[in-house]
N, C-alpha and C positions, 0 to 999 in steps of 0.2 A: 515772372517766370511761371509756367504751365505747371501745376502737378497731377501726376495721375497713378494713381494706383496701380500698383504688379504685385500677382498671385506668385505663389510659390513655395518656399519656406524658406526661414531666416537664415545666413552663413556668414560666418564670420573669418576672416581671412586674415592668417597670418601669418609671418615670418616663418621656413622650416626650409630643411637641408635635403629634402629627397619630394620632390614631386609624387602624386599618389599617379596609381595606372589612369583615373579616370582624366586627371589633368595632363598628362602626358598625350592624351588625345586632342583633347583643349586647353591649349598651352597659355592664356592669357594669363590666371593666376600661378601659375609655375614660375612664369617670367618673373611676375611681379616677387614672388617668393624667393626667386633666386638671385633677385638684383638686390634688395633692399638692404642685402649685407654686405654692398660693395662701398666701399669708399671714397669719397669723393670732395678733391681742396674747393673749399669755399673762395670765390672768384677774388682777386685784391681789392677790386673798384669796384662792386655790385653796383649795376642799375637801380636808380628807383622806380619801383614797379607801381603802377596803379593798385588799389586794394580793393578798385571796384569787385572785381570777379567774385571775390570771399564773400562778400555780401549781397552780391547777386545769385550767387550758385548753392544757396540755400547753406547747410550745413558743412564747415571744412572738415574734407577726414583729412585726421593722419597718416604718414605713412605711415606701412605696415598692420593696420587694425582700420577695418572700416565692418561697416554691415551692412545687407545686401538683402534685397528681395527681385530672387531669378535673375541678378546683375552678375558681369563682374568689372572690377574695380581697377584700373590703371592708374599707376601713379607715374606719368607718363614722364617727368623727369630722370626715376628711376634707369630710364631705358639705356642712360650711359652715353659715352664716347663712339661716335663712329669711325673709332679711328683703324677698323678692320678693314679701310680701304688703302689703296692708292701704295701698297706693300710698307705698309705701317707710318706713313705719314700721317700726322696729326693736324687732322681740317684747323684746329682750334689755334694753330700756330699762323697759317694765312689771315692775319689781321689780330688788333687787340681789341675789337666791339666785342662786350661781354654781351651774351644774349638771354634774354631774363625768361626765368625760369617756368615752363609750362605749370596749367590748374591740373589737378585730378581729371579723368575724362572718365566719365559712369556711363557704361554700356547694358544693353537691352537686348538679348538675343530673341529672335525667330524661332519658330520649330528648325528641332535639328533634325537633319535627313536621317534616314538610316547610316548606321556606318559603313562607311565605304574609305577605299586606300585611294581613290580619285580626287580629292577634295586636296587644297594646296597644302602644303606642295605638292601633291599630286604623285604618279605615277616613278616619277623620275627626279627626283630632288638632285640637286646640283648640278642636271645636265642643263644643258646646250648647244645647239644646232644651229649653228648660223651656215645660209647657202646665198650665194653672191654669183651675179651675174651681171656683168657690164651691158650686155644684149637688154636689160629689162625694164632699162628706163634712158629712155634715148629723145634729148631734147624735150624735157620736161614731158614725157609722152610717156606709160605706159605697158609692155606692149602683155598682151594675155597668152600666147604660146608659151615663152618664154618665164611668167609667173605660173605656172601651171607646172609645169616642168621644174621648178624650183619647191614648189608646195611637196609634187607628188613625193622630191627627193628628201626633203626636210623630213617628211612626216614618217619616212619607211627607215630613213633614219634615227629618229630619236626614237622609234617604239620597237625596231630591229626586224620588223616584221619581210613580207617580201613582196605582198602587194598592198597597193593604196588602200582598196576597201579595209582590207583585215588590220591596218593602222587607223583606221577611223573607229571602228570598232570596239577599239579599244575603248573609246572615250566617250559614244554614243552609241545608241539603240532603239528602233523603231517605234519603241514607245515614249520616247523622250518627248519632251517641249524644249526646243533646243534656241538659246538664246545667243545672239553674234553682238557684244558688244561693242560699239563704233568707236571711232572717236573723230567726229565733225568738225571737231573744235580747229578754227584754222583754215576752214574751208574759205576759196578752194584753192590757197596755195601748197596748203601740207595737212590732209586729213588722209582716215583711212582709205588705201586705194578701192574701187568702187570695182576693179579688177581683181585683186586678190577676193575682194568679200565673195565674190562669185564665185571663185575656185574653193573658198570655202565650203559655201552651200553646198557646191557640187560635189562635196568629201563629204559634207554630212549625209546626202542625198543615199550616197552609196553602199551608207551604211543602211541603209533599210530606211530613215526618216524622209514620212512624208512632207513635199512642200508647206502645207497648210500648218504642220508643226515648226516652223522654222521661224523665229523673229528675228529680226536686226532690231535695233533699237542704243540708244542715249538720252541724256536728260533733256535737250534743249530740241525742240519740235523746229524752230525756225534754222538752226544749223545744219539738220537733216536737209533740210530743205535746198541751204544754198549747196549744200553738195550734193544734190539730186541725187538722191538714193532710191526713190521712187520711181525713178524714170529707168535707173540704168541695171536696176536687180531682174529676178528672173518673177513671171507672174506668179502668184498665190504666196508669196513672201509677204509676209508682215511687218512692215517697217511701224514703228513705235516710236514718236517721242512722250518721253515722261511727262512733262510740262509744256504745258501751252501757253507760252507767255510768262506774263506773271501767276496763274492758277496751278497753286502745290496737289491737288487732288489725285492724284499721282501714285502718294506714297503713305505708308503701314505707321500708324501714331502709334504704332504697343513697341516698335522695333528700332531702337534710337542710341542716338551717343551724345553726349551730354557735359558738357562744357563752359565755361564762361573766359573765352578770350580778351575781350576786350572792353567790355563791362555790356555786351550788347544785351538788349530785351529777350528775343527768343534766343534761347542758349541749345537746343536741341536741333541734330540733323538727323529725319527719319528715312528708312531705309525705300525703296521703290517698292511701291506693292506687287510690281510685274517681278522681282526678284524674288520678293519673301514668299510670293503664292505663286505665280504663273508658270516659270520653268521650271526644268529640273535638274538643265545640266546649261553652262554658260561657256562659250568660249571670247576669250578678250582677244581683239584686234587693235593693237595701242600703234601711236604712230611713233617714232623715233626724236622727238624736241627733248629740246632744252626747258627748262621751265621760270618767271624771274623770280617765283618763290620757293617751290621744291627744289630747285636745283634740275632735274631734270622730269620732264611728262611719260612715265612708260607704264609698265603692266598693274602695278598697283594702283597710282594715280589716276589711270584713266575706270580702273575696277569700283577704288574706293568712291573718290569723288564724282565718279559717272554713275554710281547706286544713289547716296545721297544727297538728300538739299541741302541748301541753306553752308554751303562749303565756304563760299566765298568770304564768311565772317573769320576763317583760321589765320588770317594775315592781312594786317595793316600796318602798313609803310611805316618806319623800315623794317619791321620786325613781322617774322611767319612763325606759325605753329602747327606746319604741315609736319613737320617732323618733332610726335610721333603719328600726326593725326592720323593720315593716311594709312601706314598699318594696323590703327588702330582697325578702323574701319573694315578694312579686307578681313577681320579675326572676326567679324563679328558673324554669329548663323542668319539664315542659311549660306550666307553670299561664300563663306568660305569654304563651305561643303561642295558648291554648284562649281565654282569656277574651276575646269578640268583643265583646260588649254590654254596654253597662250601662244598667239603667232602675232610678232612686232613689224609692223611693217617699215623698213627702214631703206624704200624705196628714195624717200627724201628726209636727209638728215638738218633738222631745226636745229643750228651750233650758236645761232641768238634768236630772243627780240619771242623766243615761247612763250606762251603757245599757239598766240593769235598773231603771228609776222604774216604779213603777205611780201614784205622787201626780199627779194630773191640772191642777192648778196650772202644773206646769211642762212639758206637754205642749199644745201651741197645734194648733188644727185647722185647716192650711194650706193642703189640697186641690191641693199642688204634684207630676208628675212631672219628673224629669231623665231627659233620655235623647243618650246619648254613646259614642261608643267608646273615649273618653281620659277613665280613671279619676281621674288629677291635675287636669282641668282641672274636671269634676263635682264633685268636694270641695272645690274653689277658690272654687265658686260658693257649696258649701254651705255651707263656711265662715264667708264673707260672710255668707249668710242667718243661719246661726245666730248672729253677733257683731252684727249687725243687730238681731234678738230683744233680747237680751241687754241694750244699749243702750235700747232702747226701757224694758227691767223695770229698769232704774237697776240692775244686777247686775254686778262685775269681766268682762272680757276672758277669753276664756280662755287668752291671753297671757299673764296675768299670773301672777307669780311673789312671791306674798307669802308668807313663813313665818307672818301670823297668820289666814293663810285655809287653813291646814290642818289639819284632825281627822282623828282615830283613829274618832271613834263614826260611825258608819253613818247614825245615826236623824237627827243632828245634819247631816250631811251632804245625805240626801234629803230635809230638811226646809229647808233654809236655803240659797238660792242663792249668798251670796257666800261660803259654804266646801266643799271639795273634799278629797278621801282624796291627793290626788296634784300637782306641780306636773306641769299639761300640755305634752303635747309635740305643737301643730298642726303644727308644723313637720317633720313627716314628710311632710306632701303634697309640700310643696318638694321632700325630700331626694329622694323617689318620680321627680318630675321629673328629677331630676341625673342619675338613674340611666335617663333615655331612656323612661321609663314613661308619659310627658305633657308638657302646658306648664301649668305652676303661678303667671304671669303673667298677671294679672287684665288687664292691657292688650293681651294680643295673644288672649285666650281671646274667641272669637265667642260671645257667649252673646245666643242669640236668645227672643224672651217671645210667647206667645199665650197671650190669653185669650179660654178659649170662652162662659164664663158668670160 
């Protein structure tokens, strides 16, 4: 395991009943302070867990007491029961696989931006904005009038404003570096539409930013590629892949999260350098899947895991540690400060076989956006929608936790909806929440519906 030195001064974190003001801004240790005194039955059958991690991951804290240089400390099991979903149904009851207990995850923040009320949840915590149009995906096609006219109405709705520019506005400004984050992954049966991204631009544009400040970008340079994002954007757009290939050079070594899942060698995943230094404001474009280890691919997953490397080590068959990995991630500065917007594009809905199906079977043509500045509360929705699908195809939850809906083979898996490479873990949206990222309560989330056609 790598060690390296962080300046700062020593802190020591512990147990207490009232959050300070400065934490109530940066809720990671709040959470952890206000979960620790929750209680929780010890499982009847416990797994036996590997002990590599403990002695890979250098020193075990305990909970509740650990010490810190410029970190802070999740003790991510802490983060509880996601049973705030599904109007108080408990995920832990769909199956009896007990699932063994996440490591400490030690994080590394970035310079934090100025304070701003932009930064997530953003603007509008527990709204959403979904606008639907049948007209807008016809025959696996597309069409840009129609997405355009759904953008304009989304954005003048969730900001209340009354024209387009002055809802962009809100969120950008001429001097920004304004970053569209993708999501390729999938391509090209179900990635971000390459038409919405343009009506994006075209919002940004509006607002006073010049092209030349405008990036698209994702982690994987060759997935950009199959969804030709280069050919079909507007000139003097920057499209960015993070990595090229195998070469991580990419990304910021001072800015990390820090882990030992499954006894691996490099236990750190460092944050994008184009994140931690380049932009200043980030809008996430996430597509609408299912996922076979988070449970489902939307605003955070494609935030967290499309900032940092080396992700793929949080889940190995049968078992994932995306939940709480992934909110961990989206908590960490700057990425939490930047990411202002989200619009989901749920033009095509992934109800199996996430995040990489190209089997069209299990890709439904929805013609849905989400548009919100509270990433938990947008997955909460999508959640629903995709458990929704799912029901309708007589197909498991993807709560559920059954050892004989798990394979090994691939082909078996994107071919057959009631089996999965992984028991899911939806229940990262929740943890995301706890952690001050959103409200992951379906009964306090405003989620408003137009439909234009």
């Amino acid at each position: 395991m790598n060690h390296r030195g962080c300046g700062g001064h020593r802190e020591i974190v512990r147990t207490c009943t009232r959050p300070s003001p400065s934490e109530q801004v940066y809720p990671v240790k709040a959470a952890l302070s206000s979960l620790v005194n929750e209680k929780y039955e010890a499982p009847k059958a416990p797994l036996k867990w590997p002990e590599a991690w403990r002695s890979l991951s250098g020193t075990f804290h305990p909970l509740g007491v650990t010490f810190m240089d410029r970190r802070t400390f999740v003790k991510a099991s802490c983060l509880g029961s996601a049973s705030l979903f599904l109007d108080g149904l408990d995920p832990k009851a769909l199956g009896d696989v007990t699932m063994p207990e996440p490591p400490p995850i030690d994080i590394v923040h970035g310079l934090r931006p100025a304070k701003s009320a932009l930064g997530m949840p953003g603007l509008f915590p527990g709204r959403v904005v979904e606008v639907s149009d049948s007209n807008s995906i016809v025959r696996n096609r597309v069409s840009q009038p129609v997405v355009r006219a759904m953008i304009e109405r989304g954005m003048k709705e969730l900001t209340g404003e009354r024209s387009v520019a002055a809802a962009w506005t809100k969120f950008v400004e001429p001097s920004d570096i304004v970053g569209i984050k993708i999501n390729p992954s999938g391509a090209p049966a179900c990635c971000s539409s390459p038409e919405i991204v343009r009506e994006i631009i075209n919002g940004v544009q509006s607002a006073g930013v010049p092209v030349g400040n405008i990036v698209i970008y994702d982690r994987y340079e060759y997935q950009i590629d199959i969804g030709s994002y280069q050919a079909l954007l507007p000139p003097g757009v920057r499209v960015v892949g993070i990595q090229d290939g195998l070469v991580d050079a990419g990304y910021d070594a001072n800015v990390y999260c820090q882990a030992t899942f499954f006894g691996e060698w490099e236990n750190r995943s460092y944050m994008a350098s184009i994140v931690a230094h380049g932009l200043t404001k980030i809008i996430n474009v996430p597509t609408m899947k299912d996922h076979s280890a988070s449970g489902v691919t939307g605003c955070l997953k494609n935030l967290g895991y499309g900032t940092f490397n080396n992700v793929a080590r949080s889940h190995r068959s049968p078992y994932s540690f995306t939940d709480p990995l992934i909110g961990v991630m989206c908590s960490v500065e700057p990425l939490r400060s930047k990411a202002v917007l989200h619009i989901m594009d749920g033009m095509r809905q992934v109800w199996h076989g996430g995040p990489l199906t190209q089997v069209q079977d299990f890709i439904y043509q929805a013609g849905i956006l989400y548009f919100g500045t509270d990433p938990v509360a947008i997955d909460t929705v999508e959640l629903e929608a995709i458990e929704k699908k799912r029901r309708e195809e007589g197909v498991p939850s993807v709560w559920e936790h059954d050892a004989d809906s798990i394979t090994s083979n691939s082909h078996e898996f994107y071919h057959d909806p009631k089996k999965n490479l992984f028991y899911r873990r939806p229940g990262h949206i929740a943890s995301a929440g706890k952690l001050g990222l959103g409200i992951a309560d379906l009964k306090r989330i405003d989620h408003g519906r137009i439909r234009l056609g």
